[in-house]
VMD Tcl script that builds the backbone (N, CA, C; Angstrom):
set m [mol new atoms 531]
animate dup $m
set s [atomselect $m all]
$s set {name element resname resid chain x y z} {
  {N N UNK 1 A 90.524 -7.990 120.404}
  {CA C UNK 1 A 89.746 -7.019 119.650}
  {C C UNK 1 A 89.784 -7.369 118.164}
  {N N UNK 2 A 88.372 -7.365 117.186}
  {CA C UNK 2 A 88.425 -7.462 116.050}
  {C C UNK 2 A 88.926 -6.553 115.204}
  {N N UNK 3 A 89.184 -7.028 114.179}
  {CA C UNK 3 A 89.892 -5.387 113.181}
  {C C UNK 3 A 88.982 -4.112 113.172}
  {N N UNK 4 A 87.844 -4.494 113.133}
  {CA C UNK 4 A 86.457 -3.678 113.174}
  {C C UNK 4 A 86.495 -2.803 114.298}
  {N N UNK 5 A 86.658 -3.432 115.206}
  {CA C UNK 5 A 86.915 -2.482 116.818}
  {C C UNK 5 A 88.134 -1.523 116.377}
  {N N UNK 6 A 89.349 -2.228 116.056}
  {CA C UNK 6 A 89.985 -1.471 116.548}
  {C C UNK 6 A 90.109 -0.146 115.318}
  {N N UNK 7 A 89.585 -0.500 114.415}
  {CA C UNK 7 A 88.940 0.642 113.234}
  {C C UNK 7 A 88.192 1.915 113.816}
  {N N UNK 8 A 87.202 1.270 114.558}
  {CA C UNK 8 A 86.048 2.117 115.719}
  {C C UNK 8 A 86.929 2.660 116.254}
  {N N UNK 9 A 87.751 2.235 116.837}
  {CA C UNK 9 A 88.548 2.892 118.038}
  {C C UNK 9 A 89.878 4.080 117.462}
  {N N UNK 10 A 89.807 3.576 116.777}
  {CA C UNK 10 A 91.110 4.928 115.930}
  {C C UNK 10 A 90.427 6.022 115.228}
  {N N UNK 11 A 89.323 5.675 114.638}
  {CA C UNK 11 A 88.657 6.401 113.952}
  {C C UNK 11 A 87.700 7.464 115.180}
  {N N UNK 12 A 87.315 7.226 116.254}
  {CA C UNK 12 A 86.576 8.207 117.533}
  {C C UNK 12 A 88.130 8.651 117.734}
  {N N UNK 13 A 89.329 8.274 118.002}
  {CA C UNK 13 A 90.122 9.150 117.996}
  {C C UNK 13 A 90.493 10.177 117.374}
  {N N UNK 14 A 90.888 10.104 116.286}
  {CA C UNK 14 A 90.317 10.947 115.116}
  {C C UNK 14 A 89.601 12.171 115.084}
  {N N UNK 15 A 88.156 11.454 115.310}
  {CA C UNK 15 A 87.227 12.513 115.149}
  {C C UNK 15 A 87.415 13.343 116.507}
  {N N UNK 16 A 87.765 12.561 117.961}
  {CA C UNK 16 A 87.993 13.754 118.612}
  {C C UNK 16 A 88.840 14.684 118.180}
  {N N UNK 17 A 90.434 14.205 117.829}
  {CA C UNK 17 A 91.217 15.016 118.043}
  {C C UNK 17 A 90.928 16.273 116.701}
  {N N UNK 18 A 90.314 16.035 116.151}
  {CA C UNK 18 A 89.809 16.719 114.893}
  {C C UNK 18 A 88.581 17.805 115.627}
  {N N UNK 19 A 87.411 17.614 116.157}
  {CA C UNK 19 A 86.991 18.406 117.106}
  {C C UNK 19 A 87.572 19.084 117.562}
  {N N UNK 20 A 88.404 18.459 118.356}
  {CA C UNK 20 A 89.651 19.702 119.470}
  {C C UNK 20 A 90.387 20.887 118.496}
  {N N UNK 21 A 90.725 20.736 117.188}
  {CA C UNK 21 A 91.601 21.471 116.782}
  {C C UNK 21 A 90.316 22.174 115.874}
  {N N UNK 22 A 89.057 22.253 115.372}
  {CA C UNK 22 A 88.042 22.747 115.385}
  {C C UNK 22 A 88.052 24.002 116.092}
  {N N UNK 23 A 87.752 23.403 117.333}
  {CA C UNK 23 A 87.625 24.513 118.404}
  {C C UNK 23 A 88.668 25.358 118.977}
  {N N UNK 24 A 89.566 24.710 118.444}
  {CA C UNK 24 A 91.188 25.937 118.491}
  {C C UNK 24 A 91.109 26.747 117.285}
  {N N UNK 25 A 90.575 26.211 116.096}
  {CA C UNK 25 A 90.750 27.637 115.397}
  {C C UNK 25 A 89.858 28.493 115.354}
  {N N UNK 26 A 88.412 27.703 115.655}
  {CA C UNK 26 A 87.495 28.506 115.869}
  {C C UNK 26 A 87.677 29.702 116.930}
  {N N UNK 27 A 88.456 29.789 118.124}
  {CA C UNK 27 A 89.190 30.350 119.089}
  {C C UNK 27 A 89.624 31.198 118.535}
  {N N UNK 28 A 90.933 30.932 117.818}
  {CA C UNK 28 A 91.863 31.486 117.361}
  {C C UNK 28 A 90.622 32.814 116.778}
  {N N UNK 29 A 90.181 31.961 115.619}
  {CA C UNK 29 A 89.319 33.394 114.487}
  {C C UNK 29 A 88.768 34.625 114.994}
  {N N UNK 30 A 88.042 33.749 116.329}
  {CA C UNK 30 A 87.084 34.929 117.532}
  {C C UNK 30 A 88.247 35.825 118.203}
  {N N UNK 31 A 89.848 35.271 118.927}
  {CA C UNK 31 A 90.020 36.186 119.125}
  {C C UNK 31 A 90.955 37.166 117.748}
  {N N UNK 32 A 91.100 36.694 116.496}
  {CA C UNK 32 A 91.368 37.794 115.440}
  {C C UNK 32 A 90.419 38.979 115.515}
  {N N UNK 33 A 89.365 38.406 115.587}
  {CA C UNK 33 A 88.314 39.160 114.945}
  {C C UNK 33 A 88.249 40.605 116.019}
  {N N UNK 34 A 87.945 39.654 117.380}
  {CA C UNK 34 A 88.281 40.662 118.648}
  {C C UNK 34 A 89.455 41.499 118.523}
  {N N UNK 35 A 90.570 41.208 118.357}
  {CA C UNK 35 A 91.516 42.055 117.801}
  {C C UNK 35 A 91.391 42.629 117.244}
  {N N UNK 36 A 91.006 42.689 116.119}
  {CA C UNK 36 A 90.029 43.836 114.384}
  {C C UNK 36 A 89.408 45.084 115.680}
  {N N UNK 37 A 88.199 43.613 116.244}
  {CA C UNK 37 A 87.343 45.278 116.611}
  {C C UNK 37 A 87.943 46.163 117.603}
  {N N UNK 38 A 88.706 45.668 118.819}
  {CA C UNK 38 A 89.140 46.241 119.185}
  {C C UNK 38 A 90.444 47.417 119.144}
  {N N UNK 39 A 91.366 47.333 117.624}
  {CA C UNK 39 A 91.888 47.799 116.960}
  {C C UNK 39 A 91.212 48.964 116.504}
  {N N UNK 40 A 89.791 48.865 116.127}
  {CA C UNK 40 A 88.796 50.038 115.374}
  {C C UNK 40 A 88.657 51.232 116.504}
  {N N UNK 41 A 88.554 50.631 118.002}
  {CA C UNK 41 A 88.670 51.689 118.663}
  {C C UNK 41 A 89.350 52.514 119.239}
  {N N UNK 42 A 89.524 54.046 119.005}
  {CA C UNK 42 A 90.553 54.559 119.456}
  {C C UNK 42 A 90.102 55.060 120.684}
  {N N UNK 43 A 91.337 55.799 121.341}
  {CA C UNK 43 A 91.393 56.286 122.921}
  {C C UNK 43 A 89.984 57.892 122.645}
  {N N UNK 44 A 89.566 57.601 123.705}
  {CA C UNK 44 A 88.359 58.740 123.757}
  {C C UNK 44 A 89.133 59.912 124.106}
  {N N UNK 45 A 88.249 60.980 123.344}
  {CA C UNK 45 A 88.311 62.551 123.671}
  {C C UNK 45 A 88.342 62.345 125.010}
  {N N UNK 46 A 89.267 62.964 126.456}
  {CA C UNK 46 A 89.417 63.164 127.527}
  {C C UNK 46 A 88.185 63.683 128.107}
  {N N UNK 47 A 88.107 64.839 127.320}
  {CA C UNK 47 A 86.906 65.595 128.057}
  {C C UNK 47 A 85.637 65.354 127.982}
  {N N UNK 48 A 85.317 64.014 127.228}
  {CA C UNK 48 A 84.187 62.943 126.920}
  {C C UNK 48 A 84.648 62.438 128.562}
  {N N UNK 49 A 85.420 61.591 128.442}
  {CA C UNK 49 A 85.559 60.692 129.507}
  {C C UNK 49 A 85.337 61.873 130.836}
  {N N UNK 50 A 86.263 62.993 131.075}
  {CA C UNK 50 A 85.866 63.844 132.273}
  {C C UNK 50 A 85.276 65.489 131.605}
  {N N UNK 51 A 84.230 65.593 131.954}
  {CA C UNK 51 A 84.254 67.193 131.176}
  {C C UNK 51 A 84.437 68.015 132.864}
  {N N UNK 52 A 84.943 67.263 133.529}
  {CA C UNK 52 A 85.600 68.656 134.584}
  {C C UNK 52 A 86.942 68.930 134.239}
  {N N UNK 53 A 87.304 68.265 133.621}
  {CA C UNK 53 A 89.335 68.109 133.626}
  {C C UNK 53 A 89.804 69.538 133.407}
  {N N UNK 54 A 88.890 70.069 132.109}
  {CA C UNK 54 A 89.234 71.103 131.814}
  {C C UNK 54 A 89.076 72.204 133.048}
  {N N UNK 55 A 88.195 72.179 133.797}
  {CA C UNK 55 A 87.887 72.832 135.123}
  {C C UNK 55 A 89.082 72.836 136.168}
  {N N UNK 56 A 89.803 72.021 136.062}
  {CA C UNK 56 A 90.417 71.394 137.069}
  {C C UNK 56 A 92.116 71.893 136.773}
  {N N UNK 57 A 91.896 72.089 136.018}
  {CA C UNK 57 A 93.674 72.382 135.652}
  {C C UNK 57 A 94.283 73.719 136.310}
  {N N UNK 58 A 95.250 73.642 136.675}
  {CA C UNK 58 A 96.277 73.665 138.069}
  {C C UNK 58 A 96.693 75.342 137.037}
  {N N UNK 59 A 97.281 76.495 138.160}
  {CA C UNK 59 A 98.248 77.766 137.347}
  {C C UNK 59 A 98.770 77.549 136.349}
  {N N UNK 60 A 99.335 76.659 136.905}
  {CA C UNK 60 A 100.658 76.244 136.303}
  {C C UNK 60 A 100.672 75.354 134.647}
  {N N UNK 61 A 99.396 74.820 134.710}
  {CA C UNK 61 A 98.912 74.061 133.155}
  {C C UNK 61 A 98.146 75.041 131.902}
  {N N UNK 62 A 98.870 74.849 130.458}
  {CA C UNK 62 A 98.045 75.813 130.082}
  {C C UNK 62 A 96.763 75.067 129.828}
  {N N UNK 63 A 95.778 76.214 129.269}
  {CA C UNK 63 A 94.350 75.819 128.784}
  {C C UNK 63 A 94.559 75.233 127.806}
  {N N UNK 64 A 93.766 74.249 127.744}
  {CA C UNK 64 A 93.952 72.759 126.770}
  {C C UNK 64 A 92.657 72.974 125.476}
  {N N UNK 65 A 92.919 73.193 124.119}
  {CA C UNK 65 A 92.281 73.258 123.341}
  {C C UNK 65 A 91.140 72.065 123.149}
  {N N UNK 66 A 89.556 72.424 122.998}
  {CA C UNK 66 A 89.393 70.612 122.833}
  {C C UNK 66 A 89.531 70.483 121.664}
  {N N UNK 67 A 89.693 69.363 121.304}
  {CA C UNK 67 A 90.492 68.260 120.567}
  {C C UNK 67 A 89.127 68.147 119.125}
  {N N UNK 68 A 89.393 68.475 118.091}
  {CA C UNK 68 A 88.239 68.079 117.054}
  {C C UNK 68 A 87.917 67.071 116.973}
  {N N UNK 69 A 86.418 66.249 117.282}
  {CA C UNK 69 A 85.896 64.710 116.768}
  {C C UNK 69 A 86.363 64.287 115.442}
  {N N UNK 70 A 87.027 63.522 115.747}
  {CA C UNK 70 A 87.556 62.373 114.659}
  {C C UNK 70 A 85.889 62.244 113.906}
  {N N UNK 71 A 85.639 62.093 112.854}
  {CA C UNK 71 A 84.617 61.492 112.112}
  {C C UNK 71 A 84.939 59.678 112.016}
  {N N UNK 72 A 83.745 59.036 112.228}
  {CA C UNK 72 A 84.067 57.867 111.950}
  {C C UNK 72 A 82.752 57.052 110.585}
  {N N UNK 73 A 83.625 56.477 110.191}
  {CA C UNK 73 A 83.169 55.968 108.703}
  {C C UNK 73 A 82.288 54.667 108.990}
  {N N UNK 74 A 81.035 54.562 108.602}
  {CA C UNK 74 A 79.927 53.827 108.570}
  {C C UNK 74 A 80.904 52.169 107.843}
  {N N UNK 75 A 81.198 52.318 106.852}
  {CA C UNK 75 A 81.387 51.593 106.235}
  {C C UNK 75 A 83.084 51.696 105.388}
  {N N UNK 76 A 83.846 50.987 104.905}
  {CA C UNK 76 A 85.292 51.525 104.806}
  {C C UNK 76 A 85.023 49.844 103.707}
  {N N UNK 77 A 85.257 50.506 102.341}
  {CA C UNK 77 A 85.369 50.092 101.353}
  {C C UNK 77 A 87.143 49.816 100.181}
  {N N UNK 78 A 87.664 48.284 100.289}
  {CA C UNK 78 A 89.185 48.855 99.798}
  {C C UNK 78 A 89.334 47.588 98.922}
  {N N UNK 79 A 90.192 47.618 97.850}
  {CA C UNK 79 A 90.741 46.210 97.541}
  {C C UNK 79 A 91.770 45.289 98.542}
  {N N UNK 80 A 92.348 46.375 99.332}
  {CA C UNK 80 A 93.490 46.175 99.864}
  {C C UNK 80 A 93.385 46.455 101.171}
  {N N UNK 81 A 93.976 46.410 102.269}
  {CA C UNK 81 A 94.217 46.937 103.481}
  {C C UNK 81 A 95.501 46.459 104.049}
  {N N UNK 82 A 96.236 47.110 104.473}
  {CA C UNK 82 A 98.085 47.171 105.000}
  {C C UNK 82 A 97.799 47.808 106.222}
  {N N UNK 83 A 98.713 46.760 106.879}
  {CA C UNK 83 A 98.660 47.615 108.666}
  {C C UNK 83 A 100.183 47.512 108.212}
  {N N UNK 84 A 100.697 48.901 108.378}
  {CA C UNK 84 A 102.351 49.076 108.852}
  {C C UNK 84 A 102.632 49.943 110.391}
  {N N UNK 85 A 103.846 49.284 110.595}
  {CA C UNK 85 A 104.635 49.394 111.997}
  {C C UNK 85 A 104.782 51.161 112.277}
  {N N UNK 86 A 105.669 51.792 113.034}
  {CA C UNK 86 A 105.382 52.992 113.703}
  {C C UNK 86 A 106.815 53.319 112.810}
  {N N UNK 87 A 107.546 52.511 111.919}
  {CA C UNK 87 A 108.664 52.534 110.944}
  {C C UNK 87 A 108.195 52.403 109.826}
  {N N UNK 88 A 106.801 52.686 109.258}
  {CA C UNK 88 A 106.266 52.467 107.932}
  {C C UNK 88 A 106.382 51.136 107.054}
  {N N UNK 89 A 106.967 49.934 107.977}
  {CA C UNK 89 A 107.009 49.237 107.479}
  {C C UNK 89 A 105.818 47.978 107.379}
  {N N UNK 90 A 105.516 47.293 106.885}
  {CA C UNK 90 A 104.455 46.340 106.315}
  {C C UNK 90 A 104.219 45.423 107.311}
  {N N UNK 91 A 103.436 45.072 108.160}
  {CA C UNK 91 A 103.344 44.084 108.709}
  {C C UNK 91 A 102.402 43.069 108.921}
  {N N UNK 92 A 100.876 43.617 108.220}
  {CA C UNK 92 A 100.009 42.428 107.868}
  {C C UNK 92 A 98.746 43.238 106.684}
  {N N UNK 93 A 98.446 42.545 105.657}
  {CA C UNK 93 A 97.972 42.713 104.454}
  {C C UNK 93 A 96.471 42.169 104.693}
  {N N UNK 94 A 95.491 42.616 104.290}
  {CA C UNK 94 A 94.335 41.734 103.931}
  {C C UNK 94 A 93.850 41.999 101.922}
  {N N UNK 95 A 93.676 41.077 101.702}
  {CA C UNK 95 A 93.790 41.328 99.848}
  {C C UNK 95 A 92.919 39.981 99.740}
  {N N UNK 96 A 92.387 40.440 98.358}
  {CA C UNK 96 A 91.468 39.548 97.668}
  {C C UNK 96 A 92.776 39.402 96.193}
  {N N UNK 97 A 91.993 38.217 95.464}
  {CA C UNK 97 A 92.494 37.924 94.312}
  {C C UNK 97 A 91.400 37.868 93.055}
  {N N UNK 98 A 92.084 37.829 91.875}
  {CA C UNK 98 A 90.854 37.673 90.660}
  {C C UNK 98 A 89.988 36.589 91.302}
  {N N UNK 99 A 90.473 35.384 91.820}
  {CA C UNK 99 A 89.806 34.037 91.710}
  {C C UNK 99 A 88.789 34.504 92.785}
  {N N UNK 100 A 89.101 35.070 93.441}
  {CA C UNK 100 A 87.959 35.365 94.690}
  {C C UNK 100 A 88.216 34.932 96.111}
  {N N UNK 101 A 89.859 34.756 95.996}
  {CA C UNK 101 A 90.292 34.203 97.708}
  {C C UNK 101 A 90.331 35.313 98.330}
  {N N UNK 102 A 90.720 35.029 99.348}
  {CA C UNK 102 A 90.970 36.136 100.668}
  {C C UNK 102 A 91.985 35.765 101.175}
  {N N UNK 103 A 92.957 36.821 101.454}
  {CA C UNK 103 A 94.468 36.620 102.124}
  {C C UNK 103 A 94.516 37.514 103.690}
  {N N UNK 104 A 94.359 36.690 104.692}
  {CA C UNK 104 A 94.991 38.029 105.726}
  {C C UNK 104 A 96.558 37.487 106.286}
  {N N UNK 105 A 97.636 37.796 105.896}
  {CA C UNK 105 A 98.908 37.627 105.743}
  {C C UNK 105 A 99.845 38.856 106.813}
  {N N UNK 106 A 100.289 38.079 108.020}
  {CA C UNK 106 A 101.233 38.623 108.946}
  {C C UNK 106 A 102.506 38.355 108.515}
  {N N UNK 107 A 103.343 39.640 108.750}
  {CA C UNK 107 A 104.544 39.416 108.566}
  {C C UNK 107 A 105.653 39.651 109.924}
  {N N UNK 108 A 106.737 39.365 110.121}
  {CA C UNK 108 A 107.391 39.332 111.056}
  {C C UNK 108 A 108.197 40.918 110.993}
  {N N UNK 109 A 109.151 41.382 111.776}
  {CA C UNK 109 A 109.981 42.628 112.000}
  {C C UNK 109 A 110.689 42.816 110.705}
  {N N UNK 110 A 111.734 41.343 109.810}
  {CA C UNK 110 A 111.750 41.712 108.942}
  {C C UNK 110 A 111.345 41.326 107.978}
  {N N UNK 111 A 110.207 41.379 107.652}
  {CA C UNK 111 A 109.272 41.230 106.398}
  {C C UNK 111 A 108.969 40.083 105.969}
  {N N UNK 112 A 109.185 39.241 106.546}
  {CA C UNK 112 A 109.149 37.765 106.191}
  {C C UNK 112 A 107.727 37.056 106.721}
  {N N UNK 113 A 106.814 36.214 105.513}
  {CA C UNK 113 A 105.934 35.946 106.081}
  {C C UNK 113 A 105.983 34.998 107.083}
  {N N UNK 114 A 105.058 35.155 108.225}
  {CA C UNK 114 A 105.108 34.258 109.638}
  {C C UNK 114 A 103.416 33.515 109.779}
  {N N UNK 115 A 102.494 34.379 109.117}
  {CA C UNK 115 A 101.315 33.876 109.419}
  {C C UNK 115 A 100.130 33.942 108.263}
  {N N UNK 116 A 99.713 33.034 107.720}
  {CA C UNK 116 A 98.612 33.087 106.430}
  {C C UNK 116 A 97.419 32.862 106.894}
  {N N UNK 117 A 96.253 33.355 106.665}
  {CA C UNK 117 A 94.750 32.830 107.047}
  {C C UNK 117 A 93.830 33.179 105.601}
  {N N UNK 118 A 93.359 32.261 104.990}
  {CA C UNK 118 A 93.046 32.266 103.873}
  {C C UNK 118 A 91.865 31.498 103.446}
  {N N UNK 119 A 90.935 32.450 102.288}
  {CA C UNK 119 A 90.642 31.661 102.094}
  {C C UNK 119 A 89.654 31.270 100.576}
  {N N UNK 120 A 90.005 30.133 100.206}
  {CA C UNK 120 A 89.928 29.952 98.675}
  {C C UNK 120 A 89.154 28.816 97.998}
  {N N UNK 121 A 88.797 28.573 96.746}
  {CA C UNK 121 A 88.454 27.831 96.650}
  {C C UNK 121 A 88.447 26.243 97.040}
  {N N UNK 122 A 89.963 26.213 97.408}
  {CA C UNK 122 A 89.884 24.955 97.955}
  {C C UNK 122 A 89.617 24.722 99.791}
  {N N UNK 123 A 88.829 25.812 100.462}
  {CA C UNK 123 A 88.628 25.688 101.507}
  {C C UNK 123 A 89.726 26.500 102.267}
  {N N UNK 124 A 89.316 27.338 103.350}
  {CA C UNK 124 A 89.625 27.763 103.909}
  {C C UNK 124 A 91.238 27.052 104.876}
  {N N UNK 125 A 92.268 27.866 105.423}
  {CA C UNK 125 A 93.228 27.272 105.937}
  {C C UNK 125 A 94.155 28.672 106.502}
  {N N UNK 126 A 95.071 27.810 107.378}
  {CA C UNK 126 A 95.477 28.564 108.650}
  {C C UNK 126 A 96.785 28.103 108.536}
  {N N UNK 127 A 97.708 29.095 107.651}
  {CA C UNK 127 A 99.972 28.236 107.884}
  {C C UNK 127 A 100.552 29.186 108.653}
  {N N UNK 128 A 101.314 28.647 109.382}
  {CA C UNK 128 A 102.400 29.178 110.186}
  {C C UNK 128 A 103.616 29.057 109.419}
  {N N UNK 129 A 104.742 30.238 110.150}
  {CA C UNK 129 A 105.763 29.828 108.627}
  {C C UNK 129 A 106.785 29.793 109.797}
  {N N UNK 130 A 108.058 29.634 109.826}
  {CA C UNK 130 A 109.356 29.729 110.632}
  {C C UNK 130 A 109.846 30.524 109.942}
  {N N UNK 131 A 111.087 31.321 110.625}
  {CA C UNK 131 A 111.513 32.229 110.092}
  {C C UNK 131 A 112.376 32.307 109.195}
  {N N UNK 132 A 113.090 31.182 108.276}
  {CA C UNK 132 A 113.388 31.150 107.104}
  {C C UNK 132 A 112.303 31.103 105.784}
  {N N UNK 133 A 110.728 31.280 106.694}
  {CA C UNK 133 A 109.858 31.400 105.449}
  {C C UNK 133 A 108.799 30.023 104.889}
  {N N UNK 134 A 109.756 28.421 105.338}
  {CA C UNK 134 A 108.893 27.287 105.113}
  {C C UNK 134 A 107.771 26.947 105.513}
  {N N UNK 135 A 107.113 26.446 105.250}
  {CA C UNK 135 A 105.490 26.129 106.119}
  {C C UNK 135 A 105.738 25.381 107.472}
  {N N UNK 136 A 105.568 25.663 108.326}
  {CA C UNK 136 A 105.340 24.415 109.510}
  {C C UNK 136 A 104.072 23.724 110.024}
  {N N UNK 137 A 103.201 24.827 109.816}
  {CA C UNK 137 A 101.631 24.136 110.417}
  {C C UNK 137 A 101.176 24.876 109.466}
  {N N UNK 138 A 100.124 23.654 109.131}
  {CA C UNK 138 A 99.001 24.143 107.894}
  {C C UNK 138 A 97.526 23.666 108.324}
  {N N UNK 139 A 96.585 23.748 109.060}
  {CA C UNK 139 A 95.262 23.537 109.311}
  {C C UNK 139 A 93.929 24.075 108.444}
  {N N UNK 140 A 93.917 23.199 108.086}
  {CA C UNK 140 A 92.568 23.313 107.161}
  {C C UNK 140 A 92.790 22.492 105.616}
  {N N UNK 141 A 92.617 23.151 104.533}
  {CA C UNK 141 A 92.638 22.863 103.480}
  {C C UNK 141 A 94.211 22.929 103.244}
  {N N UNK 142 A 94.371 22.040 102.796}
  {CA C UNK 142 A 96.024 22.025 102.581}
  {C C UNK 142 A 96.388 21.390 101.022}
  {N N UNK 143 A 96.992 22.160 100.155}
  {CA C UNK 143 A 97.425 21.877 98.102}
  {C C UNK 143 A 98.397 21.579 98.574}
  {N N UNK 144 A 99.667 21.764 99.865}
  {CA C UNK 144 A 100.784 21.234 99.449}
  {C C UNK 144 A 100.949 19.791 99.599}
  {N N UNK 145 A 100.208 18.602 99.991}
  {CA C UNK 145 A 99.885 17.742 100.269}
  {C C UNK 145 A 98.781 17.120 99.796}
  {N N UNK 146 A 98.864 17.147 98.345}
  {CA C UNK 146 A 97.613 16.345 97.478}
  {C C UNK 146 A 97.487 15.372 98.133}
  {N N UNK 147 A 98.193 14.549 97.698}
  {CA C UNK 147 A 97.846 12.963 97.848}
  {C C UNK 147 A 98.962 12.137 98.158}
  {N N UNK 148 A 98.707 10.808 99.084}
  {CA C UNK 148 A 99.757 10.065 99.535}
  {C C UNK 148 A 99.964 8.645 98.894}
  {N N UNK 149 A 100.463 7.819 99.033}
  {CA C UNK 149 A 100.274 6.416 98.666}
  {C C UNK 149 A 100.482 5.578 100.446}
  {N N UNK 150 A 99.414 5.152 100.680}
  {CA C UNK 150 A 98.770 4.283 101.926}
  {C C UNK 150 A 99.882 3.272 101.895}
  {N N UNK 151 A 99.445 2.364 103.135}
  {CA C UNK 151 A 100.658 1.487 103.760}
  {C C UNK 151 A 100.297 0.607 102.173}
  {N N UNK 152 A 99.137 0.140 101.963}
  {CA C UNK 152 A 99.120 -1.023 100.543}
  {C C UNK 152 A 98.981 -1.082 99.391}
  {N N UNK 153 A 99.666 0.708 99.546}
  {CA C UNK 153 A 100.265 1.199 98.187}
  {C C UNK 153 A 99.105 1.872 97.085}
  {N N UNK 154 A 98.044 2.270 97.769}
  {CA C UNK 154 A 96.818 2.526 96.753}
  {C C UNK 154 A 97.159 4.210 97.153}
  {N N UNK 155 A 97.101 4.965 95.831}
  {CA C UNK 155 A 97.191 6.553 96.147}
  {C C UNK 155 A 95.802 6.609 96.844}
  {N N UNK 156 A 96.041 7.767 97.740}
  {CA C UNK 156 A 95.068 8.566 98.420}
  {C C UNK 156 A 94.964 10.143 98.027}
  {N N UNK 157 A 93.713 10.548 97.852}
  {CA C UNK 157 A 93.872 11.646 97.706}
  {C C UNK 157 A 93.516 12.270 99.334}
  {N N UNK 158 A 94.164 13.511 99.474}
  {CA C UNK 158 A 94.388 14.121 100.812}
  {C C UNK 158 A 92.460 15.045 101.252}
  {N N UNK 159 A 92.187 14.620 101.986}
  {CA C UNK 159 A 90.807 15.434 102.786}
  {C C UNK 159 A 90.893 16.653 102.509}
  {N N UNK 160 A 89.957 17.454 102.705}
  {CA C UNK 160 A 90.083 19.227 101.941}
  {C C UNK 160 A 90.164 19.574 103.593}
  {N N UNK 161 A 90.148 19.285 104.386}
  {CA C UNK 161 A 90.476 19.586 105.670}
  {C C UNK 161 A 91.600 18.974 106.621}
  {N N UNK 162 A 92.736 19.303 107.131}
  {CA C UNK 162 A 93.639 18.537 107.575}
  {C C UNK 162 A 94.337 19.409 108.608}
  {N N UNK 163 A 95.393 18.665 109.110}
  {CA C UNK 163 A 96.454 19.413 109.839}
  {C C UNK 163 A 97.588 18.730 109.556}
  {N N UNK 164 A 98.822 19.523 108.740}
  {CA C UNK 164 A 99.817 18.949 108.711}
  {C C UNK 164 A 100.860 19.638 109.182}
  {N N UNK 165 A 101.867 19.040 110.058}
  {CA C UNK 165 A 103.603 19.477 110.369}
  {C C UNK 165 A 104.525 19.009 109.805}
  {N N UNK 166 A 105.382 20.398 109.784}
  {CA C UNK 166 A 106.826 20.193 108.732}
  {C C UNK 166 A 108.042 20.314 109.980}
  {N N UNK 167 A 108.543 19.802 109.461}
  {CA C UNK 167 A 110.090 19.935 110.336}
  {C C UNK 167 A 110.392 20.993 109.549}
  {N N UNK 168 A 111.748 21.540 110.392}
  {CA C UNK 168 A 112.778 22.360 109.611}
  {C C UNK 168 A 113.108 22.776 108.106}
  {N N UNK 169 A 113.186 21.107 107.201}
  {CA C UNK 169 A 113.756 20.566 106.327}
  {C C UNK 169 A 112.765 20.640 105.143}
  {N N UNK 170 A 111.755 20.762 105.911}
  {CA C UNK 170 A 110.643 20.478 104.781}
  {C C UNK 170 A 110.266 19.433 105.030}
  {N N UNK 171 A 110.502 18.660 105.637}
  {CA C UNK 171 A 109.895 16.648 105.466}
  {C C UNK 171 A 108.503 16.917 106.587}
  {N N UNK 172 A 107.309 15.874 105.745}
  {CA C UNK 172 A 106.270 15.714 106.777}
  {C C UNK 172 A 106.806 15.240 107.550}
  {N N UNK 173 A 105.850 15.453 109.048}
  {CA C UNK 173 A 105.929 15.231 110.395}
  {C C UNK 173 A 105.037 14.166 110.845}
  {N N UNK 174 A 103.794 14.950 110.641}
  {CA C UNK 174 A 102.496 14.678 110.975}
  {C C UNK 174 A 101.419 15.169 110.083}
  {N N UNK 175 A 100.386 14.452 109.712}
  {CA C UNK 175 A 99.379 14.371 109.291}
  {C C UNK 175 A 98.296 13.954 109.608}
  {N N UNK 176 A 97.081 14.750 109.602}
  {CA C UNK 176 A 95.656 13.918 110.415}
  {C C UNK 176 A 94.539 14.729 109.698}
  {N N UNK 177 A 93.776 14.097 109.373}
  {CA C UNK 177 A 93.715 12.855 108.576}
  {C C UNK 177 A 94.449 11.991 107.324}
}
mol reanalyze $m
mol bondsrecalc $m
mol representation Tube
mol addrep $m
C-alpha cells in the first residue's frame, strides 16, 4: 500500500468513527430534551382520567374534594433555572452568561459537578466529570486542548470539534481528531 492509501484508509476511519459519535450525541440531546418535556408533565387530575371515581367510592371513603386546575404557563421566561432534589438541594442549573453561552450543568448527591452541556462561542460541547470533579470526556469543542505538537514536531492547532479522554490524573488518553 502507498502512503496515499494508507492516508485514505485512516482518514474513512476517522470520519466514520466521528459519524458514530455524531449520532450518539445527537441521541443523547433528543433523549435530554425528551426528558425536559416529559418532566413538564405532571400526573392528571384523577377525575379527568375517571369522572366515575368520585361515584364509586366505598362507606367507608370520605368524599374527595376536586382538586383545583393547576394553571399552566404558555411561555416561562428566566435568566436562570435550578432543578433541586426533594432536600432542597441543587442538582442541575440551566444559565446563560454576558458572552451569550448556555450552561445546562448536572450535579451529583453531593454537589459536585458530574455533567456540562454547553454552549459557546467556541462551539458547542458535552464533559463528563468523575467524582473528584476532573474532566474525563469532553465531545465537541474542547479549550482545554488548544493545540499539540505532531509526531514532526510542527504545532497543531486542535479542530473546534473533538473527543478527548482523561485518565484519573489528568493525562490525555485519547484524542480524535
Amino acid at each position: 500500500m502507498t502512503d496515499f492509501e494508507l492516508l485514505s484508509n485512516r482518514l474513512l476511519k476517522m470520519e466514520k468513527r466521528f459519524r458514530w459519535m455524531k449520532r450518539v450525541a445527537i441521541a443523547g440531546c433528543i433523549m435530554m430534551a425528551a426528558g425536559a418535556v416529559m418532566a413538564q408533565l405532571g400526573p392528571q387530575d384523577l377525575n379527568q382520567i375517571d369522572p366515575l371515581r368520585s361515584l364509586r367510592k366505598g362507606p367507608d371513603q370520605p368524599a374527595q374534594a376536586i382538586a383545583p386546575q393547576t394553571s399552566v404557563e404558555a411561555e416561562v421566561r428566566s435568566h436562570a433555572f435550578l432543578l433541586l432534589d426533594s432536600k432542597g438541594k441543587e442538582r442541575a442549573s440551566l444559565v446563560t452568561d454576558a458572552a451569550g453561552s448556555v450552561f445546562l450543568v448536572m450535579f451529583d448527591a453531593a454537589g459536585k459537578t458530574r455533567a456540562n452541556l454547553s454552549v459557546s462561542n467556541d462551539g458547542p460541547s458535552l464533559v463528563f466529570y468523575d467524582p473528584s470533579g476532573q474532566p474525563r470526556t469532553i465531545v465537541g469543542s474542547t479549550t482545554l486542548v488548544g493545540s499539540h505538537v505532531s509526531e514532526n514536531g510542527i504545532v497543531e492547532k486542535a479542530p473546534s470539534s473533538s473527543m478527548v479522554l482523561f485518565d484519573r490524573m489528568g493525562k490525555l488518553l485519547f484524542r480524535t481528531p
